[in-house]
PyMOL CGO cylinders between C-alpha atoms (Angstrom):
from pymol import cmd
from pymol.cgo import CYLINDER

trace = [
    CYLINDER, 59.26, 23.70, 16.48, 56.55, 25.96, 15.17, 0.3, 1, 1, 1, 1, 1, 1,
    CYLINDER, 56.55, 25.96, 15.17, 53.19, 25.89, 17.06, 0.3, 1, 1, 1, 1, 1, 1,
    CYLINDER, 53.19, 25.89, 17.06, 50.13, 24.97, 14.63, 0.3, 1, 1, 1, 1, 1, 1,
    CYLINDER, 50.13, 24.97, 14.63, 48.11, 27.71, 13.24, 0.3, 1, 1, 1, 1, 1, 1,
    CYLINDER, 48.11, 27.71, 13.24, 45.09, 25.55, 12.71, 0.3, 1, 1, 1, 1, 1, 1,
    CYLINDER, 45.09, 25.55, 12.71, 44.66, 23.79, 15.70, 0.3, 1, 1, 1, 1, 1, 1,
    CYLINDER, 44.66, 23.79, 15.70, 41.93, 21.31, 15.77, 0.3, 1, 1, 1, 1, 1, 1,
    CYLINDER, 41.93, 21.31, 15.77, 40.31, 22.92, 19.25, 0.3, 1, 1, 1, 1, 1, 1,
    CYLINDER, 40.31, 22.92, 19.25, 39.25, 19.63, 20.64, 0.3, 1, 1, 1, 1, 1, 1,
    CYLINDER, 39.25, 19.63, 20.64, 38.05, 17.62, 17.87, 0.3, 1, 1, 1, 1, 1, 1,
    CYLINDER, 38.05, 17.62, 17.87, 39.53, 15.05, 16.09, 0.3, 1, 1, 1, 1, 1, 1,
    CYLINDER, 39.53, 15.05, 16.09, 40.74, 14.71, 12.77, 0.3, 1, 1, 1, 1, 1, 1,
    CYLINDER, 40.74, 14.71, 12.77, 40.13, 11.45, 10.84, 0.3, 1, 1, 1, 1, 1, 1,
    CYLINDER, 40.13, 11.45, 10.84, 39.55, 10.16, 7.73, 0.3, 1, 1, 1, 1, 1, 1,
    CYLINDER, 39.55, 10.16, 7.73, 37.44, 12.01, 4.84, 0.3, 1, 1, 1, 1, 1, 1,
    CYLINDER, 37.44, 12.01, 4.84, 33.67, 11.45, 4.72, 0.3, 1, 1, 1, 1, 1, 1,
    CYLINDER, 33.67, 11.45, 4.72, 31.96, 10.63, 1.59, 0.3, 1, 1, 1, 1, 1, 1,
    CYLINDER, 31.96, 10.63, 1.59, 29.32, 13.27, 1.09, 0.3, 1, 1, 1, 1, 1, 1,
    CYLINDER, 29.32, 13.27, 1.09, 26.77, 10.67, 1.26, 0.3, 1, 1, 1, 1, 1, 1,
    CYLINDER, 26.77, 10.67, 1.26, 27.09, 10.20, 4.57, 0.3, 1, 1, 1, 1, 1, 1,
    CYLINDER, 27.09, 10.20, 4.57, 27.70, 13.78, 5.90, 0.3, 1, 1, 1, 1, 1, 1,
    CYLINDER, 27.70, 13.78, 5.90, 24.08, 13.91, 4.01, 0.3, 1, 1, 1, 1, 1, 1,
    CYLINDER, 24.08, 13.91, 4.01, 22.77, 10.96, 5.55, 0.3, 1, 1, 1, 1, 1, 1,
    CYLINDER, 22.77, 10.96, 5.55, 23.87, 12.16, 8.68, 0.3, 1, 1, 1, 1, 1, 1,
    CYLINDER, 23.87, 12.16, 8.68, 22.74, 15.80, 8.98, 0.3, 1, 1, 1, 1, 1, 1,
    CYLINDER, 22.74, 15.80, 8.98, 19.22, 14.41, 7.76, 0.3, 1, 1, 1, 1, 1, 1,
    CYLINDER, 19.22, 14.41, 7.76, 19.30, 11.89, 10.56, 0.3, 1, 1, 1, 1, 1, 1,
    CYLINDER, 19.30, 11.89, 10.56, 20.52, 14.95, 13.22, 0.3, 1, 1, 1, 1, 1, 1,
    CYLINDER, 20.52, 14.95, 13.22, 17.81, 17.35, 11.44, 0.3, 1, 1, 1, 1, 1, 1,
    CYLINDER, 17.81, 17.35, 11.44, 14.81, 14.31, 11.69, 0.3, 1, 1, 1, 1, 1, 1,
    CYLINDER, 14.81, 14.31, 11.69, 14.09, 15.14, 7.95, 0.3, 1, 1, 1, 1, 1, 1,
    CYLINDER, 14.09, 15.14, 7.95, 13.84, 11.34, 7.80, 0.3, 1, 1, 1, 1, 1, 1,
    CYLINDER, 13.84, 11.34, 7.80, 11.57, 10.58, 10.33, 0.3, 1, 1, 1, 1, 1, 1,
    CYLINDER, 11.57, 10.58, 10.33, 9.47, 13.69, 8.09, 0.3, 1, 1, 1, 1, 1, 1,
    CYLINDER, 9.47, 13.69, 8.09, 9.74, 11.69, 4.99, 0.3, 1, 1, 1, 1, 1, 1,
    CYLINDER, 9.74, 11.69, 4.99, 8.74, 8.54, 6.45, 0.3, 1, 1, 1, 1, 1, 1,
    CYLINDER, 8.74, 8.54, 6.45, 5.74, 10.21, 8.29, 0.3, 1, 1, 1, 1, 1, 1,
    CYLINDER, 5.74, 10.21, 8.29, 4.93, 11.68, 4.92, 0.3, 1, 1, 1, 1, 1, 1,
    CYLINDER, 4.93, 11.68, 4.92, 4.56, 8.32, 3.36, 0.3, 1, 1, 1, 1, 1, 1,
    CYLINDER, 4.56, 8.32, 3.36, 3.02, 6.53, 6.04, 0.3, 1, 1, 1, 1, 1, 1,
    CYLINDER, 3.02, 6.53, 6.04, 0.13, 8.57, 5.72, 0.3, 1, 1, 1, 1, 1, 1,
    CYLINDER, 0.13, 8.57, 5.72, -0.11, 8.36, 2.11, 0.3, 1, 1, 1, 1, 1, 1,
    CYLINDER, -0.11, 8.36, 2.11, -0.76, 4.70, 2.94, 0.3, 1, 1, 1, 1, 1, 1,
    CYLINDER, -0.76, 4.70, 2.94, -2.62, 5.11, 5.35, 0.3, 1, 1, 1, 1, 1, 1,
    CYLINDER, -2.62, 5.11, 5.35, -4.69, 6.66, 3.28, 0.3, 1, 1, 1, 1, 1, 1,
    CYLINDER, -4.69, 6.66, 3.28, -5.02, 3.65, 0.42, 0.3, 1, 1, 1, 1, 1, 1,
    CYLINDER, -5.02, 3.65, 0.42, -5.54, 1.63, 3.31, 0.3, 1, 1, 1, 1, 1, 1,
    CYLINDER, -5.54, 1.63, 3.31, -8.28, 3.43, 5.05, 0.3, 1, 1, 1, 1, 1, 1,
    CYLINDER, -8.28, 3.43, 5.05, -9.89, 4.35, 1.73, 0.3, 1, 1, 1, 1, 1, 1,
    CYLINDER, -9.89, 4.35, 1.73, -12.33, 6.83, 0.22, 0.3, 1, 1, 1, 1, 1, 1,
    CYLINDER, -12.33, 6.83, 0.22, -14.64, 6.99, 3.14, 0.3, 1, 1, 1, 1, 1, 1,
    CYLINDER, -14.64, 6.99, 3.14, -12.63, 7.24, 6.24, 0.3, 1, 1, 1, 1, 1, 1,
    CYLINDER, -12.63, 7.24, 6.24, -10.01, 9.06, 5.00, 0.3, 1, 1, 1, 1, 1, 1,
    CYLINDER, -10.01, 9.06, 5.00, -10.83, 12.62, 5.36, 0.3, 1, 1, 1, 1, 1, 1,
    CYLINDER, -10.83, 12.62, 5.36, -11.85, 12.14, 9.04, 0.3, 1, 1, 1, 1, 1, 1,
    CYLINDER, -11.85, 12.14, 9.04, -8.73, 10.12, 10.59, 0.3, 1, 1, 1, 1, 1, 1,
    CYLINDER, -8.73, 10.12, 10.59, -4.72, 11.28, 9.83, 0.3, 1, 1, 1, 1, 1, 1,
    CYLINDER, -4.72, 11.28, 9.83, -1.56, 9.56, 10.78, 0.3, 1, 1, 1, 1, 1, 1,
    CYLINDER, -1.56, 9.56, 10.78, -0.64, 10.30, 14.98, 0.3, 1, 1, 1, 1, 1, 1,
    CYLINDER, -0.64, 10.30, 14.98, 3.10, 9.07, 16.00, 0.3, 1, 1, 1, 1, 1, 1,
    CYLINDER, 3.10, 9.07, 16.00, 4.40, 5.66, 15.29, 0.3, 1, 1, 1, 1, 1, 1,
    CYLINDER, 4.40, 5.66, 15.29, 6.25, 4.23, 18.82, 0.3, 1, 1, 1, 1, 1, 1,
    CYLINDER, 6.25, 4.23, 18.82, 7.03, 1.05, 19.88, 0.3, 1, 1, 1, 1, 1, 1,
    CYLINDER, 7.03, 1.05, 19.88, 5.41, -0.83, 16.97, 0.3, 1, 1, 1, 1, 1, 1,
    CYLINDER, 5.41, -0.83, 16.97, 2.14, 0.99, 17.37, 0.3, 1, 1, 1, 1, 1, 1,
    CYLINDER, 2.14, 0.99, 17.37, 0.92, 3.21, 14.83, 0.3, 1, 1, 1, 1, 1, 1,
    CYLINDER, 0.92, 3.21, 14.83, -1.84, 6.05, 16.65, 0.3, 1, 1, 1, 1, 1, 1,
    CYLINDER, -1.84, 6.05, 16.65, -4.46, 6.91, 14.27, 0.3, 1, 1, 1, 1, 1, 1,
    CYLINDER, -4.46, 6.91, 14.27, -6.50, 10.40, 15.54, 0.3, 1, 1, 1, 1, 1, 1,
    CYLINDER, -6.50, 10.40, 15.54, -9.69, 10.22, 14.29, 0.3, 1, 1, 1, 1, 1, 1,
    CYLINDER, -9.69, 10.22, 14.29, -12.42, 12.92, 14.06, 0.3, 1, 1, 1, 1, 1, 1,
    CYLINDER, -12.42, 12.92, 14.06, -15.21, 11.19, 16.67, 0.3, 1, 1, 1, 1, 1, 1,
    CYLINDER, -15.21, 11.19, 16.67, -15.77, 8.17, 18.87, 0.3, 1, 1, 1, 1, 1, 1,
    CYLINDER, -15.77, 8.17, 18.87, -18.41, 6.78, 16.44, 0.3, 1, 1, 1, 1, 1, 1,
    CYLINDER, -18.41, 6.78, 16.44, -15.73, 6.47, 13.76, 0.3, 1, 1, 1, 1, 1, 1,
    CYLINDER, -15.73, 6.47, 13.76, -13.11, 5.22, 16.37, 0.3, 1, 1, 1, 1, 1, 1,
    CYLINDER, -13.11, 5.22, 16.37, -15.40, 1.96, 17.27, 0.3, 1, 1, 1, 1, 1, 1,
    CYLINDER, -15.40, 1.96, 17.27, -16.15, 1.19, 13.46, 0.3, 1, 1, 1, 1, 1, 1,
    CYLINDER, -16.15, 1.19, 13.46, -12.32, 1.11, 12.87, 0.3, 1, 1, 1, 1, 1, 1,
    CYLINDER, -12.32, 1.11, 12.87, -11.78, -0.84, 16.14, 0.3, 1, 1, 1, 1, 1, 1,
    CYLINDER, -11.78, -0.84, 16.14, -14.07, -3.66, 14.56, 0.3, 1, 1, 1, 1, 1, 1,
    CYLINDER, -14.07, -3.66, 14.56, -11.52, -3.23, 11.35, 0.3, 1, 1, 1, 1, 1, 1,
    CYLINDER, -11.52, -3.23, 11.35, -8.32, -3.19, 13.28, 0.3, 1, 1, 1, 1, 1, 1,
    CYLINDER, -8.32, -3.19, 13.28, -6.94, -6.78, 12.54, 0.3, 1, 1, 1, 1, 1, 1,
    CYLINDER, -6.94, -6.78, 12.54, -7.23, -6.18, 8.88, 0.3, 1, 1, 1, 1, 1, 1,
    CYLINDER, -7.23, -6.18, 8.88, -6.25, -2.50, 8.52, 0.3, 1, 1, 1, 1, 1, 1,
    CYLINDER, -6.25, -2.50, 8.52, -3.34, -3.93, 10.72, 0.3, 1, 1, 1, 1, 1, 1,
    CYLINDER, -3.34, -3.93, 10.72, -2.64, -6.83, 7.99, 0.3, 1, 1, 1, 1, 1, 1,
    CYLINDER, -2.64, -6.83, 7.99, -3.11, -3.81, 5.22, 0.3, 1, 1, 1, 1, 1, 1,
    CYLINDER, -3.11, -3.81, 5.22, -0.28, -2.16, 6.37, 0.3, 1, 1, 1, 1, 1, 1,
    CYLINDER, -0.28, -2.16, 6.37, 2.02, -5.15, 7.42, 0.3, 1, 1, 1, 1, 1, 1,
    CYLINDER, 2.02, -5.15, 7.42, 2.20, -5.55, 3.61, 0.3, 1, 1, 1, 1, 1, 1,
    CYLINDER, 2.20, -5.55, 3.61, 2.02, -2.29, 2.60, 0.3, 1, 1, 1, 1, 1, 1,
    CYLINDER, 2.02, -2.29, 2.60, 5.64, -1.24, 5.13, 0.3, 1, 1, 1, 1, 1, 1,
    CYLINDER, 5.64, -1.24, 5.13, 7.20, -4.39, 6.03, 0.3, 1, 1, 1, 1, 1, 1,
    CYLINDER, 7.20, -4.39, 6.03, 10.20, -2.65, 7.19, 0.3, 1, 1, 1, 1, 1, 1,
    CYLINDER, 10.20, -2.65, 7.19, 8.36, -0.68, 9.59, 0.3, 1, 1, 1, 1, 1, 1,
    CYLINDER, 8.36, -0.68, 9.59, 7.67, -3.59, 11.51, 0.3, 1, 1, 1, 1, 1, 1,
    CYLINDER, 7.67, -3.59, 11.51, 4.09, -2.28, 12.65, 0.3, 1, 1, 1, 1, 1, 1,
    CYLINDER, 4.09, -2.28, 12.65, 2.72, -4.59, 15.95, 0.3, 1, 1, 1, 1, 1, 1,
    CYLINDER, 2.72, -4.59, 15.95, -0.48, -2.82, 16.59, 0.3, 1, 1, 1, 1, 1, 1,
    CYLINDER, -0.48, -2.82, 16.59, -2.71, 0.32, 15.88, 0.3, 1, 1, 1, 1, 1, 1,
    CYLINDER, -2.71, 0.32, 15.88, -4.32, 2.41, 18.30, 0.3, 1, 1, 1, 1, 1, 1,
    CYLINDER, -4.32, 2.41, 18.30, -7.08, 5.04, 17.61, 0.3, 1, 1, 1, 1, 1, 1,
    CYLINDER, -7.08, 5.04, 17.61, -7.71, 7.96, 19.53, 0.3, 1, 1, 1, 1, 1, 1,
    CYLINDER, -7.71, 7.96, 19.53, -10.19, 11.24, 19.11, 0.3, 1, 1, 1, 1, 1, 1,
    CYLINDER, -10.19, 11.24, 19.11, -8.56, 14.44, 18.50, 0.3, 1, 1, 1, 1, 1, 1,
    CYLINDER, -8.56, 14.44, 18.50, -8.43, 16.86, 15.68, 0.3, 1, 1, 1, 1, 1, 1,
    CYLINDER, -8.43, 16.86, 15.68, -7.80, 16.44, 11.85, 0.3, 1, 1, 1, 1, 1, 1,
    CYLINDER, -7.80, 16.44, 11.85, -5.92, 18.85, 9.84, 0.3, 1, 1, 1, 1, 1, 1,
]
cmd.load_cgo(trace, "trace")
């Protein structure tokens, strides 16, 4: 018997993959997802915030159900504290799937 001259060095062989999932799959290992969705979060967070707040608060990390807004000062933090419940309810609607608990603002920098 004639020794293989591909052998599989440790891994194993199974079925084909669709291409779809290899995709799916290097985007997940990559976190080009978690890029897109962090993209489009803060284009909604955006609509949400509106005109007036927007250029002075951006879209922080999104863990545990709570979405961390940074915000430019702690004047501007307090005025969206007062809003929270309904910028909350805003976004509930806007990303169901995200399944968004809570929102938490914090001073740091923007842009």
């Amino acid at each position: 018997m004639r020794d293989n001259p591909f052998p599989s060095r440790g891994r194993k062989r199974g079925k084909p993959q669709a291409i779809g999932e290899l995709v799916a799959q290097l985007m997940t290992r990559r976190g080009y997802g978690r890029i897109r969705a962090n993209t489009e979060l803060a284009q909604v967070w955006q609509q949400v915030i509106g005109e007036p707040f927007a250029e002075h608060t951006r879209v922080g990390t999104f863990q545990r159900g709570t979405l961390e807004i940074i915000v430019t000062h702690s004047a501007l933090v307090q005025e969206l504290t007062f809003q929270q419940q309904a910028l909350l309810q805003k976004l509930q609607q806007s990303v169901p799937e995200m399944n968004m608990k809570g929102l938490r603002f914090r001073v740091g920098k923007i842009g």
